[in-house]
C-alpha distance (Angstrom), angle and dihedral (degrees) to the residues before:
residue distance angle dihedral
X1 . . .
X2 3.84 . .
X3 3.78 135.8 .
X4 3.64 86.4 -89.1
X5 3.75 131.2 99.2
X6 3.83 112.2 -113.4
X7 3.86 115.3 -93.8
X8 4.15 139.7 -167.7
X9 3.17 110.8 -135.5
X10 3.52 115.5 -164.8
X11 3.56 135.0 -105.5
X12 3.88 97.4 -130.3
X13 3.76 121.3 31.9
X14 3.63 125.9 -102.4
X15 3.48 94.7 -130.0
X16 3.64 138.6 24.7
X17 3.68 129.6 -110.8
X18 3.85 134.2 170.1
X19 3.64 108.0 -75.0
X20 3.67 93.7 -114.4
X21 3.59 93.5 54.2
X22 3.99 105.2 140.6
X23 4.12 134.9 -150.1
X24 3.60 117.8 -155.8
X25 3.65 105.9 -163.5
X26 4.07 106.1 -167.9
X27 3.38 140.5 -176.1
X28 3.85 122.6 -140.6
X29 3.65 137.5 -175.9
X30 4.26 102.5 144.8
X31 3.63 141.3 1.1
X32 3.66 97.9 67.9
X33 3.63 88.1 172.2
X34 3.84 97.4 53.5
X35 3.75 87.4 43.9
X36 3.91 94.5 64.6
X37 3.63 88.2 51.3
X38 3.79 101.1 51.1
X39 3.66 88.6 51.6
X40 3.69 91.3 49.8
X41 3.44 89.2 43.8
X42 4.01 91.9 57.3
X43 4.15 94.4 35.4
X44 3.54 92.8 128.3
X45 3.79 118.9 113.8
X46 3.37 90.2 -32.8
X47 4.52 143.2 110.3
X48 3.93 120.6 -148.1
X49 3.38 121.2 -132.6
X50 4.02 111.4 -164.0
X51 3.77 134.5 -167.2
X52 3.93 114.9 -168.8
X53 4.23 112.8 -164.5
X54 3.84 99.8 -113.2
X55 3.99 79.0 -123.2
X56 3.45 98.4 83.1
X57 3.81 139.1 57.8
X58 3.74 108.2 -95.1
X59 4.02 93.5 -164.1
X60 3.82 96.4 85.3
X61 4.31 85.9 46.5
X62 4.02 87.1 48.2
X63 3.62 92.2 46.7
X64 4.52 100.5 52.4
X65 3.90 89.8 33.2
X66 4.26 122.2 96.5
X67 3.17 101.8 -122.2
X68 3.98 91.1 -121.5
X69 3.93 83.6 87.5
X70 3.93 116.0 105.7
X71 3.65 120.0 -139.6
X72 4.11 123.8 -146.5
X73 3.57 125.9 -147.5
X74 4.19 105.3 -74.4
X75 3.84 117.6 -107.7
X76 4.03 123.6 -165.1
X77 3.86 95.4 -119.3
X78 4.06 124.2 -154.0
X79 3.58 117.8 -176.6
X80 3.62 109.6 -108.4
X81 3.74 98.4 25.1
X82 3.85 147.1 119.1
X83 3.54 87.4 -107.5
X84 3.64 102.0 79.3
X85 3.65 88.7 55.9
X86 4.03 86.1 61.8
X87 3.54 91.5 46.6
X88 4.14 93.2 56.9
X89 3.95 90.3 38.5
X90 4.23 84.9 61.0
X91 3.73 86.6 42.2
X92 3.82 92.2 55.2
X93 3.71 91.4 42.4
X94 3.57 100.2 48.8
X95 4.24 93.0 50.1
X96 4.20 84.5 46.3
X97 3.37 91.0 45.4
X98 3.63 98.0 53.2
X99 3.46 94.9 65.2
X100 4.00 105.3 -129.7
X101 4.00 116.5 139.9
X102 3.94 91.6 -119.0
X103 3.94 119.2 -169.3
X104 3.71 82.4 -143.5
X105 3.60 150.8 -16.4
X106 4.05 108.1 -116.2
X107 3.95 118.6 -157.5
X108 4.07 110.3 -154.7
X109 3.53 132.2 154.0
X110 3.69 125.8 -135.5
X111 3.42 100.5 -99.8
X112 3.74 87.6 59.3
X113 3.73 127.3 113.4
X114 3.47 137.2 -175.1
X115 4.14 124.8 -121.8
X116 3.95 96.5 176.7
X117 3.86 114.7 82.2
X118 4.46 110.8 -113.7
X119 3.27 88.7 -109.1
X120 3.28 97.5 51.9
X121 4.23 93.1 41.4
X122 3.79 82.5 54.2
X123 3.57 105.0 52.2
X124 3.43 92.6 41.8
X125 3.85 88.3 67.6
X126 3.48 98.6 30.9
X127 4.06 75.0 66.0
X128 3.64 96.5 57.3
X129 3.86 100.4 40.2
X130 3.98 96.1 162.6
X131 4.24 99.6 25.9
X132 4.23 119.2 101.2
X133 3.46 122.0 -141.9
X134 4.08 106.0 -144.8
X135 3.92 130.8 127.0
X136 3.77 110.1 -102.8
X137 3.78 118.3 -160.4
X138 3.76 119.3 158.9
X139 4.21 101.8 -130.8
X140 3.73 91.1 178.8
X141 3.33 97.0 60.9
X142 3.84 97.7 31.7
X143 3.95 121.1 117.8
X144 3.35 95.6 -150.4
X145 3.73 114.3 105.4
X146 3.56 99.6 -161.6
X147 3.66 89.5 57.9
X148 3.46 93.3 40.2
X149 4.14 91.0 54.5
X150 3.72 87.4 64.1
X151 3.81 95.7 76.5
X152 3.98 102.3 8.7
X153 3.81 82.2 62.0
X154 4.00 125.2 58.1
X155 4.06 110.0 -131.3
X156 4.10 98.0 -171.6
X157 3.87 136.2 176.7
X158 4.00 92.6 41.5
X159 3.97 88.7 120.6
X160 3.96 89.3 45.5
X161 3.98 103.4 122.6
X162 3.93 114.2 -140.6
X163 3.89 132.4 131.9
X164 3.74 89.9 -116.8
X165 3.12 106.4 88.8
X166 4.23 93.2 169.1
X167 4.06 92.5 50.8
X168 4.50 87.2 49.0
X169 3.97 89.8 51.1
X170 3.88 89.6 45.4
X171 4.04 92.3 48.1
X172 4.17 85.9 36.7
X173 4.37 86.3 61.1
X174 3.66 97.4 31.1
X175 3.80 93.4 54.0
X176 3.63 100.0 45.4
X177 3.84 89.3 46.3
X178 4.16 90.3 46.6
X179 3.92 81.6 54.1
X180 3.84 96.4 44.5
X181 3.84 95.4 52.9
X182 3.74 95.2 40.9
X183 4.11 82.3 62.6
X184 4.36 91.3 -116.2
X185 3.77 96.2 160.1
X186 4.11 121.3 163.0
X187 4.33 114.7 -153.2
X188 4.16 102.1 -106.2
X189 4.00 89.6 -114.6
X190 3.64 132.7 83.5
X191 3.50 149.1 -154.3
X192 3.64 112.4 -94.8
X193 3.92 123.9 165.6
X194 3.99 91.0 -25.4
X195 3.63 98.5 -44.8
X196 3.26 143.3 97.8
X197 4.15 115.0 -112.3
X198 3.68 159.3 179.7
X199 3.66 127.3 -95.1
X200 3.11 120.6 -127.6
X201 4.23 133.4 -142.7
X202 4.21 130.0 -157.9
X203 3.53 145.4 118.7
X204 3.90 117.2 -69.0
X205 3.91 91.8 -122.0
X206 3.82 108.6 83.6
X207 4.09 131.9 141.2
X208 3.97 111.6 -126.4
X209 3.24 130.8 -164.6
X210 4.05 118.7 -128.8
X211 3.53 96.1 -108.1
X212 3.78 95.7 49.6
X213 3.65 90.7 48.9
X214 3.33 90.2 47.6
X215 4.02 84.7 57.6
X216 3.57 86.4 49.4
X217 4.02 99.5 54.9
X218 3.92 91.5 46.7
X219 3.63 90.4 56.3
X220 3.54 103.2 44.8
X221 3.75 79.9 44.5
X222 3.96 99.3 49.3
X223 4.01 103.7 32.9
X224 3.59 115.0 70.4
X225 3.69 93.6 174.7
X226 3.68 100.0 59.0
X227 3.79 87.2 48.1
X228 3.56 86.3 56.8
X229 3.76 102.0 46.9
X230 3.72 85.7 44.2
X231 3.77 95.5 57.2
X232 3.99 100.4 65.8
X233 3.75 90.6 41.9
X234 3.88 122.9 105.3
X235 3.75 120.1 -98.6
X236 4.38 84.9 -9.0
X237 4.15 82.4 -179.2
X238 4.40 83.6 71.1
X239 3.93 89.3 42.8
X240 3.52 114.9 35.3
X241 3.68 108.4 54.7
X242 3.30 89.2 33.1
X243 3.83 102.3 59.2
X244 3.80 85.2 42.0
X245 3.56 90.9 67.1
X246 4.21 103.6 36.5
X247 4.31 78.7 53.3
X248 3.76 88.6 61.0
X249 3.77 152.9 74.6
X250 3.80 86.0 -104.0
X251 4.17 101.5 62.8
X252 3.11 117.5 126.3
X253 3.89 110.0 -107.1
X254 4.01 94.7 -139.2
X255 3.20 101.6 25.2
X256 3.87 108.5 86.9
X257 4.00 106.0 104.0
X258 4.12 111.5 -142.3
X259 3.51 128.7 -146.8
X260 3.20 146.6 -20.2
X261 3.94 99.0 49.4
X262 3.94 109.1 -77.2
X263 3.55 94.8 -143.5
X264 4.04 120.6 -119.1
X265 4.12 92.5 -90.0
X266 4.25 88.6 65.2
X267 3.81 82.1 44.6
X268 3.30 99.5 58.9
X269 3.72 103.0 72.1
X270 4.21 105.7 -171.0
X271 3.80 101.8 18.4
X272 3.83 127.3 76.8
X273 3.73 104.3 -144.7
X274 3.64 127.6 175.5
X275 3.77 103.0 -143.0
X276 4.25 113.3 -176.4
X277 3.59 119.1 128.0
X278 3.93 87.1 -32.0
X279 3.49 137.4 -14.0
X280 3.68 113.7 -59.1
X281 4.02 110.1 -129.3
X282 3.72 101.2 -126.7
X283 4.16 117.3 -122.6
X284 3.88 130.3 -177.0
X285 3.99 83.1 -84.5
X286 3.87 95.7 73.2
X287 3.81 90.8 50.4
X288 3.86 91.2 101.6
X289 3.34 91.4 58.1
X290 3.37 102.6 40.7
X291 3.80 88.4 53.1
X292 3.99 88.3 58.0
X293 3.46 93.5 46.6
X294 3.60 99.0 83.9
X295 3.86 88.1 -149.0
X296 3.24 122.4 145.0
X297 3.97 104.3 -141.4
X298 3.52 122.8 17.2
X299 4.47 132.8 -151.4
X300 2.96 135.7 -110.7
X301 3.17 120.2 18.3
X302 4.22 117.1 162.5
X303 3.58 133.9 -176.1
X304 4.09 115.4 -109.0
X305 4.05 86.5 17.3
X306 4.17 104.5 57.4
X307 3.60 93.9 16.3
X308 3.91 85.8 125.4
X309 3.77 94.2 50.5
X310 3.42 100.5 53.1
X311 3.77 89.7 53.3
X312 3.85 93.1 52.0
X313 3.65 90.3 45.6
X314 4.20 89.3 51.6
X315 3.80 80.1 60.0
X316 3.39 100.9 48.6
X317 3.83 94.8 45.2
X318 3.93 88.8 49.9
X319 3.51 91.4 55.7
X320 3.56 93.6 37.2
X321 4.31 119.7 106.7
């Protein structure tokens, strides 16, 4: 599926590691600065995995980050495309590959920060050794045609590369229209291992652990046809892993969210996010609510605009069990 050649990764790790080791796998595109400080913030017991969008200069990452951090092969990212789905399949791969018996695999982005203290982050997985942490929402079976649209409908060209970035949005609309009024339609279940499944809905921020991911690479690996179906869906990085996993041994029992459509905050199980329009960028105003939220990361945070927030929240964490 990616650049990268195909890989076993082994069942058992090669080397040992305290059982509450941690990967953060993370996905970066600005805010160098804030980047170095989440990871310093979550340096505890832990290894950083990073993928930079090939769009950007990486100098200005390379030159804030510890050099502990591991970098993946680069991908040129576009909201909304197949891409990102690459991007967390090298992410997986590189934290498997490395060998280290992780408690779990952690997907942030870099405008991510945490408001639970490491020691409380780690115990709380070292509690739930064998449990995944991914939004679960049922899209074949939703009634909600909105939802519904984003796989029933193909949404194409969001990967196409090109410096105009007004002419791609134009041919993104005007193709998926074309298609909609010419009656092109897919069924919302795929192909998966021979049979015919569900898919699946969440938030692209989710904590594996190894042996799921592992799961998840040998798919995307083995099954061409859900790679395909996945690639002309909208925002594939909320569907693809996550329909992978609710199809398999590793779903979480309780976790599947019924009708009518959840919304993406219920769906996005350890982050609080404030979803509107866009993302709200977080500022020292929001720290009540972040406090009651009881998540354990929050997003966004961004340097010169939550500056204040992220210093209250070093204080809380510090003080914090």
């Amino acid at each position: 599926m990616t650049s990268s050649s195909s890989q076993h990764f082994p069942e058992t790790a090669k080397r040992t590691a305290p059982p509450d080791r941690l990967a953060f796998l993370i996905s970066a595109y600005r805010d160098p600065e804030h980047l170095a400080r989440l990871i310093a913030a979550l340096d505890d017991r832990a290894d950083f995995y990073v993928h930079l969008d090939a769009r950007v200069d990486e100098g200005p990452f390379r030159s804030v980050l510890p050099g502990k951090v591991r970098f993946v092969p680069r991908h040129r990212i576009s909201w909304g495309g197949w891409q990102q789905v690459v991007y967390q399949h090298e992410l997986l791969r590189a934290a498997l590959a490395d060998g280290t018996a992780y408690s779990h695999l952690v997907c942030l982005s870099a405008q991510d920060y945490p408001l639970w203290s490491n020691n409380r982050i780690h115990r709380f997985f070292r509690e739930h050794p064998d449990r995944q942490f991914i939004g679960g929402y049922d899209m074949t079976l939703t009634d909600d045609a909105q939802q519904l649209r984003k796989i029933t409908c193909l949404h194409p060209f969001r990967d196409l590369n090109g410096p105009n970035q007004w002419l791609k949005d134009k041919l993104i609309v005007a193709s998926r229209t074309l298609l909609r009024l010419l009656g092109v339609r897919r069924r919302p279940v795929v192909m998966l291992e021979g049979k015919v499944r569900h898919v699946f809905f969440g938030s692209d921020y989710w904590a594996l652990t190894p042996d799921c991911a592992r799961h998840v690479c040998r798919v995307l690996e083995s099954e061409p046809a859900l790679c395909r179906y996945f690639r002309t869906t909208f925002v594939p990085s909320e569907l693809c892993v996550q329909t992978i996993v609710y199809n398999s041994r590793f779903a979480p029992a309780d976790a599947v969210l019924p009708n009518p459509y959840p919304g993406l905050t219920r769906l996005t199980p350890l982050h609080f996010i404030d979803y509107g329009a866009g993302i709200k960028q977080l500022t020292l105003d929001d720290l009540p609510r972040l406090e009651q939220s009881g998540k354990m990361f929050c997003r966004k945070v961004v340097s010169g605009v939550s500056d204040e927030l992220a210093r209250h929240i070093d204080l809380l964490r510090q003080t914090a069990d």
